[in-house]
C-alpha positions in Angstrom: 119.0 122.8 52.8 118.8 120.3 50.2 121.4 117.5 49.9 121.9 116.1 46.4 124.8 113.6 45.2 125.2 114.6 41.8 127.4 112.4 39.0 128.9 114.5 36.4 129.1 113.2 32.8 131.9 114.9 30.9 132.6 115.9 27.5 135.3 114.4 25.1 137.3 117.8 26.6 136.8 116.7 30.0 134.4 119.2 30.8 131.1 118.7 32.8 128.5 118.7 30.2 125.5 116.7 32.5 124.4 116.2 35.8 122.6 113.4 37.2 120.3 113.6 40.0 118.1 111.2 42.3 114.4 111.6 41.0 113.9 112.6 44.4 116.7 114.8 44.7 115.3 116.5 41.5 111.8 116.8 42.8 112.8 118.6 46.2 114.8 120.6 44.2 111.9 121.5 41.7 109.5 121.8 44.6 111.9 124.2 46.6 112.2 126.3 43.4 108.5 126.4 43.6 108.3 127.9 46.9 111.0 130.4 46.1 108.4 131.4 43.3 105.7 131.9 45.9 107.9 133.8 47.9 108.5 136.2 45.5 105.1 136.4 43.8 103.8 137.4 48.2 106.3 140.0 48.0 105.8 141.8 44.8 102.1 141.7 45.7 102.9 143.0 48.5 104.6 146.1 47.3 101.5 146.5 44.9 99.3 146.5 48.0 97.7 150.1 48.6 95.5 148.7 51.6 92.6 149.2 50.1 89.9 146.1 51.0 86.3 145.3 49.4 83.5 143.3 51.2 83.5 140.1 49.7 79.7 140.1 48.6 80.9 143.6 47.0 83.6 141.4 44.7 80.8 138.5 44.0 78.2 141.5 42.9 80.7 142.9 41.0 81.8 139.8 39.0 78.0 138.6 38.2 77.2 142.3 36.8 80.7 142.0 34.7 80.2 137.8 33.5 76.6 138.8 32.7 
């Protein structure tokens, strides 16, 4: 878990309108969002995956006849 300190600015109404964060608050915030990402990207690949595997000099052979 992430511990922040935010400070709130407020609106004339009072309200909390902006948030101010520790640069390195912000970035382990911004880097766990990026993980997240990752996660999610692994598991909807993951659903995609039929099991199906290629021989890796199969791939390359394939990619030279398709670049030219």
């Amino acid at each position: 878990m992430i511990n922040v300190h935010p400070q709130y600015i407020k609106d004339a109404e009072g309200n909390k309108s902006l948030v101010i964060l520790s640069a390195k608050e912000f970035e382990a915030i911004i880097k766990e969002l990026e993980d997240l990402d990752d996660i999610r990207l692994y598991d909807e690949a993951k659903k995609e995956d039929d099991g199906e595997r290629i021989p890796f000099s199969k791939y390359l052979k394939h990619r030279k006849a398709k670049n030219g």
